[in-house]
Every structure is written in C-alpha cells, then in structure tokens.
DOMAR-411128 format. One record per residue (C-alpha): x, y, z; residue in three letters. Coordinates in steps of 0.25 Angstrom, whole numbers, padded with zeros to 4 digits. Layout:
+-------+-------+-------+-------+
!    px !    py !    pz ! romar !
+-------+-------+-------+-------+
!     X !     Y !     Z !   ALA !
...
+-------+-------+-------+-------+
# end
This chain:
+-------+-------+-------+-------+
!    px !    py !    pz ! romar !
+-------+-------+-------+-------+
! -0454 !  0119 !  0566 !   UNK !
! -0457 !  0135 !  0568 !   UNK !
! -0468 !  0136 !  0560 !   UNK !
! -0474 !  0123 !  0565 !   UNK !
! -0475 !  0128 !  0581 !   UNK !
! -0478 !  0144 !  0576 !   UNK !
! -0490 !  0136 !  0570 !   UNK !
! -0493 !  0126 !  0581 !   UNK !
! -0493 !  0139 !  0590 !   UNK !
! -0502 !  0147 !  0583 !   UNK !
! -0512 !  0133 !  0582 !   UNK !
! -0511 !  0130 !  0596 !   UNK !
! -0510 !  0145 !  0601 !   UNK !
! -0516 !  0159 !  0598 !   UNK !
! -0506 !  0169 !  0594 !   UNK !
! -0492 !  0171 !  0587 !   UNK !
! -0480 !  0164 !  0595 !   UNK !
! -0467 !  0167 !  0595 !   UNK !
! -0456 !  0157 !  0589 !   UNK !
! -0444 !  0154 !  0597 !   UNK !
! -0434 !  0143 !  0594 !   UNK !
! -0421 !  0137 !  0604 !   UNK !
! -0413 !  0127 !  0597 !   UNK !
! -0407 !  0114 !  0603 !   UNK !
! -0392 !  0112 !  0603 !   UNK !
! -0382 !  0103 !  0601 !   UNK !
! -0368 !  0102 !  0610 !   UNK !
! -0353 !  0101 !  0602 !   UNK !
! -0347 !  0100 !  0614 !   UNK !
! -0348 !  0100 !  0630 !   UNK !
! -0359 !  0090 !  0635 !   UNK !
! -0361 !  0088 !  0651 !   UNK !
! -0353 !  0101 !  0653 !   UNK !
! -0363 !  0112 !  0655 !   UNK !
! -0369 !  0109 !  0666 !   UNK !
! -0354 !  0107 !  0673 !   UNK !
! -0352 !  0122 !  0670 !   UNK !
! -0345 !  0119 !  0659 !   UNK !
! -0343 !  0122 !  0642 !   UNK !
! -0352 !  0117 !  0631 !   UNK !
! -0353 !  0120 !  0617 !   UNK !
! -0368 !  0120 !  0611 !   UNK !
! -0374 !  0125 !  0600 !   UNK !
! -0390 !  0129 !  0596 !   UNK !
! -0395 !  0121 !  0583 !   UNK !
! -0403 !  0123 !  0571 !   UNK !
! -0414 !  0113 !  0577 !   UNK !
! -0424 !  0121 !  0589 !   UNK !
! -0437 !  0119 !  0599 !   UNK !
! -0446 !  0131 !  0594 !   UNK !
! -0456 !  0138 !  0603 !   UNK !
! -0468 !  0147 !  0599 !   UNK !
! -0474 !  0153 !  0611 !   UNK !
! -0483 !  0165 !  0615 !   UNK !
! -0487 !  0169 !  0628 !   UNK !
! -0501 !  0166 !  0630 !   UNK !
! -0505 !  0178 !  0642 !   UNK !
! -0508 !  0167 !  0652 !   UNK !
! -0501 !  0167 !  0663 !   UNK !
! -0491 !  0156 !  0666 !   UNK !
! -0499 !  0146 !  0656 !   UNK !
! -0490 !  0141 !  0645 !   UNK !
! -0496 !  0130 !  0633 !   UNK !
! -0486 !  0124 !  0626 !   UNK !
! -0487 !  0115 !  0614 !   UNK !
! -0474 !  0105 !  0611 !   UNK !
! -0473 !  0101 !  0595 !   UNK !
! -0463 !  0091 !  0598 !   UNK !
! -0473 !  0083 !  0609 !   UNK !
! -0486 !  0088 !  0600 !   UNK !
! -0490 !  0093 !  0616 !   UNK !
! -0498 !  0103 !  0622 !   UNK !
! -0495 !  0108 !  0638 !   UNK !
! -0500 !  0118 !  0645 !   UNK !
! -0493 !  0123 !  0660 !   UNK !
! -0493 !  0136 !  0669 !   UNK !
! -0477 !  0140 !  0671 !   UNK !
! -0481 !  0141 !  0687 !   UNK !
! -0487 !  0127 !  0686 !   UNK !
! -0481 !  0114 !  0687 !   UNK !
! -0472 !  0110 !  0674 !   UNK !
! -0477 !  0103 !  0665 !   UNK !
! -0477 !  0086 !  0664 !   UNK !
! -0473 !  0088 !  0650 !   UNK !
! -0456 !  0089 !  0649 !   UNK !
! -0457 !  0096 !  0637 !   UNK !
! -0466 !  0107 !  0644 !   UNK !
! -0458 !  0107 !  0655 !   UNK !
! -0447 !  0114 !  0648 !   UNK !
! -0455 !  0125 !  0645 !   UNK !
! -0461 !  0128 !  0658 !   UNK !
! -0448 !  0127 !  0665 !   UNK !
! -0441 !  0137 !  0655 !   UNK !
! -0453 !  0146 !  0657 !   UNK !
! -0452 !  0145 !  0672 !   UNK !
! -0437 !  0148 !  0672 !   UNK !
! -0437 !  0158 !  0664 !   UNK !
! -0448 !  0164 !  0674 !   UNK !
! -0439 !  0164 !  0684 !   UNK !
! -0429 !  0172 !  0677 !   UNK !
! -0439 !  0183 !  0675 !   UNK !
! -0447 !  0180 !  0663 !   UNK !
! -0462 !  0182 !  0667 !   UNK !
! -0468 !  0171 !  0657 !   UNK !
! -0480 !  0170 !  0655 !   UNK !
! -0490 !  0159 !  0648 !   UNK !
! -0488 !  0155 !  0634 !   UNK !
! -0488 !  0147 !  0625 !   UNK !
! -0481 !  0140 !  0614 !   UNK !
! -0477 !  0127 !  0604 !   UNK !
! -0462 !  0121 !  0603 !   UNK !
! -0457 !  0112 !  0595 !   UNK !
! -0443 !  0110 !  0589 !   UNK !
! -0434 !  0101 !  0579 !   UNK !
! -0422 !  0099 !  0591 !   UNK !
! -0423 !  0084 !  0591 !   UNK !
! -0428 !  0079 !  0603 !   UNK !
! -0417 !  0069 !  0612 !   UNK !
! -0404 !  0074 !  0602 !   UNK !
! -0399 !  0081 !  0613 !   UNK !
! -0401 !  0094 !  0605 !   UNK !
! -0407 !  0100 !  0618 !   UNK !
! -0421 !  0103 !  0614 !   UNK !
! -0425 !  0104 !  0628 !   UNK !
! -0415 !  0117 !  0630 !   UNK !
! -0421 !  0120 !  0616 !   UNK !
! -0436 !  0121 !  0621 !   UNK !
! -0430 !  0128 !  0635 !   UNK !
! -0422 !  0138 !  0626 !   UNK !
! -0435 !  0140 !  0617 !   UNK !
! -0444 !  0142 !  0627 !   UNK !
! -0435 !  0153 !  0637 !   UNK !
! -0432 !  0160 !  0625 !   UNK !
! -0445 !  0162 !  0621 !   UNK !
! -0451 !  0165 !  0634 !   UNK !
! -0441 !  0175 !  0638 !   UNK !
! -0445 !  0182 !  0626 !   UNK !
! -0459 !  0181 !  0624 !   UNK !
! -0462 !  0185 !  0641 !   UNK !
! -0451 !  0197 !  0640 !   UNK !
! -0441 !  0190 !  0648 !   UNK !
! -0427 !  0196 !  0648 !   UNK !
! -0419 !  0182 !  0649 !   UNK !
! -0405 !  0181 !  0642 !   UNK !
! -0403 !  0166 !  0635 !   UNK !
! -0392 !  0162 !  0647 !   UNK !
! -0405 !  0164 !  0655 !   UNK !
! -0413 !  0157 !  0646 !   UNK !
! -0404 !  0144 !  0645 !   UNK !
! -0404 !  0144 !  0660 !   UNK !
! -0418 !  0142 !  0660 !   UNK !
! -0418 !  0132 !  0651 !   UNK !
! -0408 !  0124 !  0660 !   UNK !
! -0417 !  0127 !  0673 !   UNK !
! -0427 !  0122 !  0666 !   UNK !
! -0420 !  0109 !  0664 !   UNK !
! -0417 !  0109 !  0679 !   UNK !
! -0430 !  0113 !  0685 !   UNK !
! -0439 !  0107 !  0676 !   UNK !
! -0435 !  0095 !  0669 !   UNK !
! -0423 !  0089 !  0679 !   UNK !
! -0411 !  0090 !  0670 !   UNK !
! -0400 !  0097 !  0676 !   UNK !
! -0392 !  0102 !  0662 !   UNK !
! -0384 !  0113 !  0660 !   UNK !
! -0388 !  0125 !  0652 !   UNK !
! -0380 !  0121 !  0637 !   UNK !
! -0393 !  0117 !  0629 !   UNK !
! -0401 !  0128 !  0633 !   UNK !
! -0389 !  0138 !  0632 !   UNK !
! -0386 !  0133 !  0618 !   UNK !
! -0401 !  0134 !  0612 !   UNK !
! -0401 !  0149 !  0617 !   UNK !
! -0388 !  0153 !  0614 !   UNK !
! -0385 !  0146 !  0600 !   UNK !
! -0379 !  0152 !  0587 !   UNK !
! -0378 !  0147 !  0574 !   UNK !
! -0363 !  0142 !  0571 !   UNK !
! -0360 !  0143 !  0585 !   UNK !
! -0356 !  0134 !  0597 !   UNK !
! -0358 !  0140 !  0612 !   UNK !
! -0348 !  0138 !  0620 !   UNK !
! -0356 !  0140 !  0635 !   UNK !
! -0349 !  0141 !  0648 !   UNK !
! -0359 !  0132 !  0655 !   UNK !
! -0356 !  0139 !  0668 !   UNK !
! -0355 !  0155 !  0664 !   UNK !
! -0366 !  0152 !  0653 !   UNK !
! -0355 !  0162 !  0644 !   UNK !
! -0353 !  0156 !  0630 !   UNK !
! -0346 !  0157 !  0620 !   UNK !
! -0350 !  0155 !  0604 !   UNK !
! -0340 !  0145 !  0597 !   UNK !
! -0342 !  0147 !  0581 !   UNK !
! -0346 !  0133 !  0574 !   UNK !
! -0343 !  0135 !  0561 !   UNK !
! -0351 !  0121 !  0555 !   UNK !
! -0348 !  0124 !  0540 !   UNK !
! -0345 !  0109 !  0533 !   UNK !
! -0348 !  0104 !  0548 !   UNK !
! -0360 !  0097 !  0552 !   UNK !
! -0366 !  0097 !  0567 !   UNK !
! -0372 !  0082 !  0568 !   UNK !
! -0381 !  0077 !  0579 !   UNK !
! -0382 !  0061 !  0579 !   UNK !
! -0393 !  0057 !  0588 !   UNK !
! -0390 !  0043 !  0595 !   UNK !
! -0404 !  0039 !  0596 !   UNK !
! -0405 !  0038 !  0610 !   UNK !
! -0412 !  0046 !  0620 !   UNK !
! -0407 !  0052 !  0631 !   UNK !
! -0414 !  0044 !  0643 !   UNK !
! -0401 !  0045 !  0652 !   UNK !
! -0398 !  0057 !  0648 !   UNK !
! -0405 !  0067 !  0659 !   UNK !
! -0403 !  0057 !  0672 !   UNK !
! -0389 !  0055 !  0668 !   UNK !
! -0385 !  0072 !  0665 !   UNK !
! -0390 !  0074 !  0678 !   UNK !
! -0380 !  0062 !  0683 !   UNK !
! -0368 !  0067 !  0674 !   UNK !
! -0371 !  0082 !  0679 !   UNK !
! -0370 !  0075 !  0695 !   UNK !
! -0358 !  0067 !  0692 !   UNK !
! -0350 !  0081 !  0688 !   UNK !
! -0356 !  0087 !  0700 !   UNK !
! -0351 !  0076 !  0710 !   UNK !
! -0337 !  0078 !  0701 !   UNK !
! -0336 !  0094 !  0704 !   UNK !
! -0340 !  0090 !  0720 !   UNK !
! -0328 !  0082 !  0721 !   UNK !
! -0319 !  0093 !  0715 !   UNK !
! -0325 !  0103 !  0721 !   UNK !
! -0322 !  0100 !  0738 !   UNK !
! -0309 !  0102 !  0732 !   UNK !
! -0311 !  0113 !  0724 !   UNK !
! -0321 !  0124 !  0730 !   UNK !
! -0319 !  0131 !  0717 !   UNK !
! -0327 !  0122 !  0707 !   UNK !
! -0341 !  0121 !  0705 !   UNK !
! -0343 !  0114 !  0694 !   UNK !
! -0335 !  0105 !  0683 !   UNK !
! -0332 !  0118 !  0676 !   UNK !
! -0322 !  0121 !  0689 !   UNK !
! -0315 !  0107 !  0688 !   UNK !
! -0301 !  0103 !  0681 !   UNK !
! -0297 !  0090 !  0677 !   UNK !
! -0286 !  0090 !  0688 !   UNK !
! -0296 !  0092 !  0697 !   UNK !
! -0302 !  0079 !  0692 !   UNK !
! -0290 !  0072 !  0694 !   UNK !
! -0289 !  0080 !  0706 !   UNK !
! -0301 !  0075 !  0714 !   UNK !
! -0307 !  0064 !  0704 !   UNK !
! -0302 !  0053 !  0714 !   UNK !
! -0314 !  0060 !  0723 !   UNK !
! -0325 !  0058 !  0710 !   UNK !
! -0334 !  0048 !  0708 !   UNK !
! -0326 !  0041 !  0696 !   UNK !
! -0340 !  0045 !  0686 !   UNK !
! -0338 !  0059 !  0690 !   UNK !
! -0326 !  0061 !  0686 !   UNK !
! -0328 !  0055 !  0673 !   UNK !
! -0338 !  0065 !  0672 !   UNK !
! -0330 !  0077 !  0676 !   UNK !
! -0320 !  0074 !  0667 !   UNK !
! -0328 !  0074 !  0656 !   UNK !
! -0334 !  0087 !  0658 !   UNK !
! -0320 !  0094 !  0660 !   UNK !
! -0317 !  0088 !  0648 !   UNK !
! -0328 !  0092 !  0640 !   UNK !
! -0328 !  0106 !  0645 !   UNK !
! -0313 !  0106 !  0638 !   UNK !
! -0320 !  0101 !  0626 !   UNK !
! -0330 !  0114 !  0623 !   UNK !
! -0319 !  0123 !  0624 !   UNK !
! -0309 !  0114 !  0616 !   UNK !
! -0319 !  0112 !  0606 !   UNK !
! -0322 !  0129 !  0607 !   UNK !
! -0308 !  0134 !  0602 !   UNK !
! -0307 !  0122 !  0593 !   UNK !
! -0319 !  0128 !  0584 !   UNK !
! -0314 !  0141 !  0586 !   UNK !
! -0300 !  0137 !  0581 !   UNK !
! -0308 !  0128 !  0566 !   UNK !
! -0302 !  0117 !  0575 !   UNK !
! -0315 !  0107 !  0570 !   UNK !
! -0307 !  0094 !  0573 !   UNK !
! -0303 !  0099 !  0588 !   UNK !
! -0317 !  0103 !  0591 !   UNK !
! -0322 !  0088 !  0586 !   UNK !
! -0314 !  0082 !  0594 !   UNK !
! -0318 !  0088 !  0607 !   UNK !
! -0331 !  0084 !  0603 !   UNK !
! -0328 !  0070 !  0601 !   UNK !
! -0320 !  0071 !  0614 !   UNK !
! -0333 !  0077 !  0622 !   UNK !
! -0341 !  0064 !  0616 !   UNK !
! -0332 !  0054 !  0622 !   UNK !
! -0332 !  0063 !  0635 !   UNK !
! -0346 !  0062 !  0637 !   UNK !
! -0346 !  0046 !  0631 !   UNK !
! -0335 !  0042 !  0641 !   UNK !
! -0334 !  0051 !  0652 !   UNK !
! -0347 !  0059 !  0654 !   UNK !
! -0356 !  0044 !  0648 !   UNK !
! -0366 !  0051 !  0643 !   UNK !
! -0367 !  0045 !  0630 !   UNK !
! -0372 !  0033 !  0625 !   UNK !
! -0368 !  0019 !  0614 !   UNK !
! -0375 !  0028 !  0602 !   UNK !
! -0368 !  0041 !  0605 !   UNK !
! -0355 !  0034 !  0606 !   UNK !
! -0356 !  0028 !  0593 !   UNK !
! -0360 !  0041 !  0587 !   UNK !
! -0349 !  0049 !  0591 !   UNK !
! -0339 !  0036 !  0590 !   UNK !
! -0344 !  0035 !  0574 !   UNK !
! -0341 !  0051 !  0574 !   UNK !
! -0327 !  0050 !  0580 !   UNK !
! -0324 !  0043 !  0568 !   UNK !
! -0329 !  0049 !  0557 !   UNK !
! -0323 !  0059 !  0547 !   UNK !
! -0329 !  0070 !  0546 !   UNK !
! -0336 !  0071 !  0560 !   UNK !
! -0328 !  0082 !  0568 !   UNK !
! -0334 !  0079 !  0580 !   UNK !
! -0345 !  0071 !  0588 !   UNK !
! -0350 !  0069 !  0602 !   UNK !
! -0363 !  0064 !  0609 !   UNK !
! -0371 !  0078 !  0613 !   UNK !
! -0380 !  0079 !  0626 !   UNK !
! -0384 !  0074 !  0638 !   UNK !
! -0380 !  0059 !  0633 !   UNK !
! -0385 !  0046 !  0633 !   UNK !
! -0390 !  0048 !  0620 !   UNK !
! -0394 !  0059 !  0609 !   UNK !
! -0383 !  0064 !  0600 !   UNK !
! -0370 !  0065 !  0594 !   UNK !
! -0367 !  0079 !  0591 !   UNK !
! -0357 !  0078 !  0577 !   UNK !
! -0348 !  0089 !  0571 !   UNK !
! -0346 !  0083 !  0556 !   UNK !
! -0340 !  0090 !  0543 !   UNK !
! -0351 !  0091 !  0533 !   UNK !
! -0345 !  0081 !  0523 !   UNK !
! -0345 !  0069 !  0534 !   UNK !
! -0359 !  0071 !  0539 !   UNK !
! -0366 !  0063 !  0530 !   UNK !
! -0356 !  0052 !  0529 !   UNK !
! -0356 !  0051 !  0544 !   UNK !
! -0369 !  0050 !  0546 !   UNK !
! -0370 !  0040 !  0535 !   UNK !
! -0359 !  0031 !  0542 !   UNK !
! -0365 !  0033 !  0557 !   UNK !
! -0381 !  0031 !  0555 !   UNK !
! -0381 !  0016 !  0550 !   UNK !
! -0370 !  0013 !  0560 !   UNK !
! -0376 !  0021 !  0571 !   UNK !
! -0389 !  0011 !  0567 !   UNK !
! -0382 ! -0001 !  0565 !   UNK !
! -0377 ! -0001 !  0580 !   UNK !
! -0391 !  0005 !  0586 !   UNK !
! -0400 !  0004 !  0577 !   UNK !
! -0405 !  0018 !  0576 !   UNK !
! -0402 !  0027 !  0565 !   UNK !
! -0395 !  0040 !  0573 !   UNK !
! -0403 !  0052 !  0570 !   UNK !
! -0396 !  0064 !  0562 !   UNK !
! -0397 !  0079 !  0567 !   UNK !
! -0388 !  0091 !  0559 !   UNK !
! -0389 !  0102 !  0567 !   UNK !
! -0385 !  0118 !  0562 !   UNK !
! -0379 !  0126 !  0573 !   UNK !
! -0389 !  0138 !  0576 !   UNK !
! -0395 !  0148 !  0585 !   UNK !
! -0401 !  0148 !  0598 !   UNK !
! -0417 !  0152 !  0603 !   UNK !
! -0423 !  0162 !  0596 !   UNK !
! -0436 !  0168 !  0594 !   UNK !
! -0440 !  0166 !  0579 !   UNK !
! -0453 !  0173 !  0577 !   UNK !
+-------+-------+-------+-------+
# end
C-alpha cells in the first residue's frame, strides 16, 4: 500500500512526497465513556490510512486524490468545505490546525489505507490523525500529538456533525506496540498498560452490519447522559460531568431522571470501573479477570447502554461460551461493526470454525474475520 500511493503521487503530481502513515484502533474496554470525561483502554493496530503529501507553493489550494474512492478533488482551505465527506476531513484537520498556529499552506497529496472500512476500527480518526501529523510537519508547525487529537475531534464537531470524544484519534497518535493506553478522557494524561499478547490472539468478528443508526443515536446516548448529570447536578454544584457522579448519587436523585437516563448513567459508571479493574488485572497476569470485565462491558452496552444489535449478541453470546476465548465484547459506536475477541492462540481456529457456519445459518452472511497486531501510532515513514 506504501509503495502503491508514493507511486500514485509521483504519477499524478510532480516531485518527491513525503510518506506518513496513522493507524486505526481497536477498544479492549471502555465504549461511550470518553466523551462523559471518563476512562477508555484503546490500542493503535498494525492496519493504517497512509498519506503522501507535498506542499505545492500555492497558496490555500489543496489537490487531493483518494485511492479508496478512485477520486480526485480539488478545494481552497478559506473556501467552502468540500461536498465530498471524505475531503471534508481533510480540509477540516487543516483548518484546525491553522487555528492552532500552523500556517498551512496548499498541497497536495494521495491516501489510501488497508483499515477496513465500517469495522469500527476508526479510519476516520486514522485519516484525521494522518493528515495533522503530517501537515504539522511538512508547514513547520510546533504542535504536540494532544493538540493534534484535538484537532481531529474538532474536526469531527465542526465539520462533519458528530459530537465524539477524542479516544480514536488519541489512540492512532499515541499508540505503542504491546501496549494498551489507559487515557483519562478528561485530563487527556495517560497511562501505558503493558499487553503482553504472546499465545493470545486479538480478534475482530465484523457482524456484517452497518452502522446506519450509529451517528443519530451517539449523539442521542451522549444527550441522555447529559440530561442524567443535570438532574444530579442542582443538587450537587460540584459535578460536571458523569466523571463527578457516584452510584449513591444515582440512587440518590435517579427518582428525578428520565428512567432511560438512568439506565444510561449507570452504564457509564459501570464501565468506567471496568478500564481500571480490567488495568490492574493485566498488570497483576490476572488474564481471566481482565476477560471478564470485557464480557461484563458487552453486556453493559447490550442491556443497559442498547447500542448493540441481534448479530453482535450472538457473537459475543457464542464467545461467552467457548473455551479458550478470554474475553469478548461488541466495539464502537454500536448498532453494528464488530466484536472485539481476546482468544488464546490454540482456540482461534477452532472458534472460528464453530462460530462462522453458525453465525451463517441464523443470518445468512458468513461474518468477516480481521487479526490485528497491537503497534504504534502516526509516523512519518519516508
């Protein structure tokens, strides 16, 4: 894939590009918490969006070419954003990260990347991460990665209309191989939780099903926790967010909730006790302790949070019950995408022997199968 876009550049540019690569992520533990100020526990993976870019001296003009869409656009970055969405990612990192200090100027470039598209593996924070990272480089700007995940998640929220939180784009920067981040959603400080994967497999099952609720409904979810930290909060001046709220101060005030917000609460109280559990369980070689939290964060999200779907359920459920799988649970926004699997090595095939024809005979879709390799975050590569 490198070699593909260096030589699509040079074909449909002049000059030598740099290379810069921002991998997508997958999620152990801690779903709908980051943007409630709360504890995730991402990792970067060995799968990337890759951009060649050079400036091109014009001012503000930028030509990009999109491997994955076989699509040329050209904009001006004090212009209207493009109609394309997958431009619009580009010119709104570029417009952040302008007003954070970095004089861009035109360019232009070719992506691609092998993160597979609507897996829930974030290749949209991916193509924001690449595209920071390299444009903070290539126009001399003085940036720091927090800044640049910041960026990434404005862009989110000024340009394309979903309100996330900054994990994804925190994870494809920051990654390490053989290394979970533990990020504090609200102080951005992390901490690097050592995932020692030797005879384990990290699995990702993909249901099959799109996301098509999944934007409409974050936004939803993130309102209901918000209405939740209102009620708690005329009682409580000192809480902000659901990072400041207890479980007794659920059963305290939930009388005054909307009974869907409570739910919704609860399950991010929950989950946030999940990460750390799930932490100093890894730190300890406790492997079966830090499986169960993941199972317990799946049903969380399924039960309480409803953000899964009938195909994510029978995943996990098929999981739960297997030898050999440590620990599995539905990863993303929801309504679809994947079931993220931690399996020993000597179950993987056997699993995914049992699981595929009977994941078929009930929907009649053959689920698809990614093995991903914990690795590092953006880089610049030539």
């Amino acid at each position: 894939m490198q070699q593909k876009i260096s030589a699509l550049f040079k074909e449909k540019f002049q000059g030598e590009p740099s290379l810069y690569s921002s991998p997508g992520r997958v999620n152990l533990i801690g779903d709908h918490t980051d943007y409630n100020d709360g504890f995730v526990l991402p990792a970067a993976i060995d799968k990337a969006i890759y951009a060649a870019i050079k400036p091109n001296g014009m001012d503000g003009t930028v030509n990009l070419y999109s491997v994955d869409y076989d699509a040329s656009v050209t904009f001006a970055l004090d212009g209207p954003k493009p109609e394309q969405m997958w431009a619009c990612f580009v010119y709104g990192v570029a417009n952040e990260i302008s007003r954070m200090g970095v004089r861009v100027g035109g360019f232009d470039a070719v992506f691609g990347g092998d993160v597979p598209l609507g897996a829930g593996l974030s290749s949209s924070a991916a193509l924001e991460s690449v595209f920071g990272f390299a444009l903070n480089e290539e126009f001399g700007g003085s940036l720091d990665r927090r800044q640049l995940a910041r960026a990434g998640q404005l862009t989110e929220h000024n340009y394309i209309g979903v309100m996330c939180g900054i994990m994804d784009q925190f994870a494809s920067l920051f990654g390490k191989e053989d290394t979970l981040i533990k990020l504090d959603c609200r102080s951005l400080e992390f901490e690097p939780v050592p995932f020692n994967t030797k005879g384990y497999r990290v699995v990702l099952v993909d249901s099959m099903v799109k996301h098509s609720l999944a934007s409409s409904e974050y936004n939803v979810r993130r309102r209901q926790c918000e209405e939740g930290v209102a009620v708690v909060a005329r009682h409580e001046p000192g809480v902000k967010t659901l990072r400041d709220v207890t479980h007794e101060m659920l059963d305290k005030y939930g009388s005054e909730m909307d009974p869907v917000s409570l739910k919704r609460c609860r399950f991010v109280i929950d989950e946030n006790k999940r990460v750390s559990d799930g932490c100093e369980a890894l730190k300890k070689g406790d492997i079966e302790t830090f499986g169960r939290n993941m199972n317990g964060s799946h049903t969380g999200l399924s039960r309480e949070y409803e953000v899964s779907c009938p195909e994510l359920d029978f995943i996990a459920g098929f999981a739960h019950q297997f030898d050999g799988v440590i620990g599995a649970r539905m990863m993303g926004g929801g309504f679809g995408g994947c079931v993220i699997h931690f399996i020993k090595e000597e179950a993987h095939d056997s699993y995914l022997a049992a699981l595929k024809p009977a994941f078929k005979e009930k929907y009649g879709v053959e689920p698809r199968v990614i093995d991903v390799v914990i690795g590092d975050g953006s880089r610049r590569l030539v």
